[in-house]
N, C-alpha and C positions, 0 to 999 in steps of 0.2 A: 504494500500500500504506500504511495508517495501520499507528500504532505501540500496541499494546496495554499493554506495560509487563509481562507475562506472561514467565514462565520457566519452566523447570525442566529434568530428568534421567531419564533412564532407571531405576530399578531393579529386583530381580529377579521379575518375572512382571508388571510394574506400571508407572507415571509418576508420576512425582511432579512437581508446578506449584506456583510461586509465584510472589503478588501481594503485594507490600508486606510489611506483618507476615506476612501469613497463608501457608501450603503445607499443600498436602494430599499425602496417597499413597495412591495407589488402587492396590489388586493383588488380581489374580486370583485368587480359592481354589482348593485342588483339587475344591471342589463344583463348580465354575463360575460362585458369587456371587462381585459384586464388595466387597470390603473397601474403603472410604473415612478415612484417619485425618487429621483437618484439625485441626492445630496453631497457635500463632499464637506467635512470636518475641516475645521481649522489649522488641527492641530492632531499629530495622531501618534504623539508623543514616542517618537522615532529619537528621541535625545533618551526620554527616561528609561527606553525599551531594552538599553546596554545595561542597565542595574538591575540584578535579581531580586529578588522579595516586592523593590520600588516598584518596578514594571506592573506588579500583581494589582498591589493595592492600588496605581493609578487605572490597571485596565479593570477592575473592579466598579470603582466610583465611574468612570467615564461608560461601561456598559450600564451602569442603572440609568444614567441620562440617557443615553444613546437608544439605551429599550422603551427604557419612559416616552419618550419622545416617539418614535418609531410606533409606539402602541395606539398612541394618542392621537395622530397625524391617520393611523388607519382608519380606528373607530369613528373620525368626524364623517367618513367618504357617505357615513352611514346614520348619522343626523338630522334629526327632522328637516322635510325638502323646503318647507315652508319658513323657517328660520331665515330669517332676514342675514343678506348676505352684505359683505362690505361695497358702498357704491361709488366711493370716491376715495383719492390717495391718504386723506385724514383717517377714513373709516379702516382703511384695511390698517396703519399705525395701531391704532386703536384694538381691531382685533389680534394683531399681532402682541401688543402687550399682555391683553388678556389671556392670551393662549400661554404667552410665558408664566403671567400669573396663575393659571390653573395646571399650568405645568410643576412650578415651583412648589404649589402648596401638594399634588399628589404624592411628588416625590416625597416629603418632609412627612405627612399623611404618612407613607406605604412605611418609611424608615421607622415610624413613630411605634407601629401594627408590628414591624417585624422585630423591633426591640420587647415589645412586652409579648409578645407570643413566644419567640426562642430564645429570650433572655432571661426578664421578668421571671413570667411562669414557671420556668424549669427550676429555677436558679431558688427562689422562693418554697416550689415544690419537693425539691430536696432535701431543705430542711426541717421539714416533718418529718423525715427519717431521725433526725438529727436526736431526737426524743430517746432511741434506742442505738444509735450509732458514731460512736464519738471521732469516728477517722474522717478528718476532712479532703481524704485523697479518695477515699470510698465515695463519699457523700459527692467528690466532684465527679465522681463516672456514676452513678443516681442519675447527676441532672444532667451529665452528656445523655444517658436513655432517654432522660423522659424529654431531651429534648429532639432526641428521634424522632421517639413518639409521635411529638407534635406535628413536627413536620410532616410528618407518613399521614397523619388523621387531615393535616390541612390539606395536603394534595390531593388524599382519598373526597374528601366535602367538595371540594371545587369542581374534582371534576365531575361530580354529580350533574351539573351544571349542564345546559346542550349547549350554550357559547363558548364553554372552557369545554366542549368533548372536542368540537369542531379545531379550537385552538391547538390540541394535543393533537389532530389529525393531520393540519398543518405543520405541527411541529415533527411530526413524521415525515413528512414530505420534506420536510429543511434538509435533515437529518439525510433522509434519503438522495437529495441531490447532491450531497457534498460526497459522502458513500460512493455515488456513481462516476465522479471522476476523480477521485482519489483511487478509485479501482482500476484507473485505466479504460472506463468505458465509454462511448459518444452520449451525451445529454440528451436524451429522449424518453418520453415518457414511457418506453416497455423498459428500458435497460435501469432506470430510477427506479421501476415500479420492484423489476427483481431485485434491489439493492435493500442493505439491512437498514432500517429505522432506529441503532444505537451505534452510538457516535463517542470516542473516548473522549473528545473533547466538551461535549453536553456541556450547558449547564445544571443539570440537574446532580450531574456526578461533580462537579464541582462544589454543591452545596453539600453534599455528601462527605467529603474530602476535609471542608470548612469545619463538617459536625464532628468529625472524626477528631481532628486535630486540635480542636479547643478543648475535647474533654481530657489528654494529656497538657495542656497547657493550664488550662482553668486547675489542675491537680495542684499546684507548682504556688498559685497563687495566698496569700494566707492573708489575712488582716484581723484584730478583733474587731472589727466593725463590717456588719452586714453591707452597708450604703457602699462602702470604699472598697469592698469584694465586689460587690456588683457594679459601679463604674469602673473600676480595671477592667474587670471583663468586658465592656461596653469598647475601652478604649485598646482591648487587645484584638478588636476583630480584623483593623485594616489588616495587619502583620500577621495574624490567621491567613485570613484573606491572599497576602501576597503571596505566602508559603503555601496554598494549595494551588493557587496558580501557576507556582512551577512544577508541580506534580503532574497538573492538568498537560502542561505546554507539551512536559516531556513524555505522558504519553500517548499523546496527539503526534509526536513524530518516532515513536520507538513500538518495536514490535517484538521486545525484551519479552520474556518471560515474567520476572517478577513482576514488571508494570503492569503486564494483562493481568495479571490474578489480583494486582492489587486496584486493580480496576474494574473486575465482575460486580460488585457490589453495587459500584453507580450505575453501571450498565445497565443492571437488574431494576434498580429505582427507577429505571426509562421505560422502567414496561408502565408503569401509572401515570406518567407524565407526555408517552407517545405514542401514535395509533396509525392504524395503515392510512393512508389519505387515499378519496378518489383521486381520480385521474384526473380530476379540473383542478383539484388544488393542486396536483405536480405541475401541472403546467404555469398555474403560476411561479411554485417556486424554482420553473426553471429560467421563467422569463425574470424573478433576483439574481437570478444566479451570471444572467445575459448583459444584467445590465452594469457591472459590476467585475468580471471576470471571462477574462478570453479564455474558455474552456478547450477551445482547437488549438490552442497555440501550447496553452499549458501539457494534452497527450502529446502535441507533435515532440515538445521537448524530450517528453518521457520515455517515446518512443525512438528517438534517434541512438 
């Protein structure tokens, strides 16, 4: 398997891929055309990308914008038609602040949810044990489980969901085009469709990775005060975070032994989080994949 350097995400009716600067988002209309919007980043932190652990935590924070955004920019295609559109060069300023503004507050919202869901909770929920269990290296792999837990239960709820089943379908599809020429094969919807839908690079094995590695790190941490246990922990997630990003990078391009095994686990998480997609949704996400990445030039190389 060669490494393409290719990513991206699911969002809503759509995939969104990125290469370097550039990401595109394609999503399905309800005519049935596909919408392509191919953006290009400022910055694609090609200076930070020389430092290990650094690199993690900035492509960390920079994919929660980038997704954020990407998520947000889809779901409008799909906005009530009636909603008064911007009609003059004031109004679209205008709507462009607001979008930042409803952008800014989601993100700060989503960080806010996912600190007290796998922070909070677990971290709190541990110390009920504490009644019967005096070892605080125990008590920290307690709330590594139950912050598992949580996460498997939130995944499992969402996607009860038919817009997050749909999402997970697409995100089969992502998953799938990148499979299909990292395999060596032409970009079309039969050769995608027989390509595997788990990806080492996911993010879902990444959060995986993230959970794993804080419950030995969260071990380590001591304070007598609960408050300044729990802000450490808050403020060790970036450097979590970068450290499993290079877990992810390397085995996104290694086809080691130990990495595969120590990679089944996220893999396996991919079965809750991805699904086979029809045929319309590969098509779009061939047409991110199009917009974004010379897929002919990239076999030609491989093949010479």
């Amino acid at each position: 398997m060669s490494y393409s350097g290719i990513g991206g995400q699911a969002v809503m009716e759509g995939v969104m891929m990125r290469n370097g600067k550039d990401y595109a988002v394609a999503v399905r209309l309800n005519d049935g055309t596909i919408n392509v919007d191919k953006k290009k980043m400022k910055n694609d932190g090609s200076t930070i990308n020389k430092i290990p652990i650094i690199r993690g935590m900035y492509s960390f924070v920079n994919s929660l914008v980038v997704g954020l955004g990407s998520l947000m920019s889809s779901a409008s295609y799909f906005e009530d038609e009636e909603e008064e559109k911007p009609k003059n060069e004031e109004d679209e300023k205008k709507a462009a602040r607001k979008e930042k503004f409803e952008m800014g507050t989601t993100l700060a919202f989503s960080v806010v949810l996912a600190m007290l869901l796998f922070m909070v909770l677990p971290f709190y929920g541990s110390k009920l044990f504490g009644f019967f269990i005096s070892s605080e290296r125990i008590l920290a792999v307690i709330e590594g489980i139950i912050r598992v837990i949580v996460f498997l239960l939130y995944v499992l709820l969402i996607g009860k969901t038919e817009d997050i089943k749909r999402v997970f379908m697409y995100h089969g599809a992502e998953h799938k085009c990148i499979n299909c020429i990292e395999h060596g094969l032409e970009l079309n919807v039969e050769n995608v469709r027989a390509s595997s839908r788990f990806h080492k690079r996911c993010g879902t094995s990444f959060i995986f990775i993230v959970l794993i590695i804080s419950i030995f790190v969260f071990m380590f941490i001591h304070s007598d005060s609960r408050a300044i246990q729990l802000v450490l922990r808050i403020v060790f997630v970036p450097l979590i975070a970068g450290v499993s990003y290079e877990f992810i990078r390397l085995a996104g391009r290694s086809e080691n032994v130990c990495v595969n095994f120590l990679s089944k686990p996220g893999l396996f998480l991919q079965r809750l989080t991805t699904a086979e997609p029809e045929d319309e949704m590969i098509e779009v996400g061939i047409a991110s994949v199009e917009a974004v990445f010379d897929w002919k030039e990239f076999l030609n190389k491989e093949n010479s």
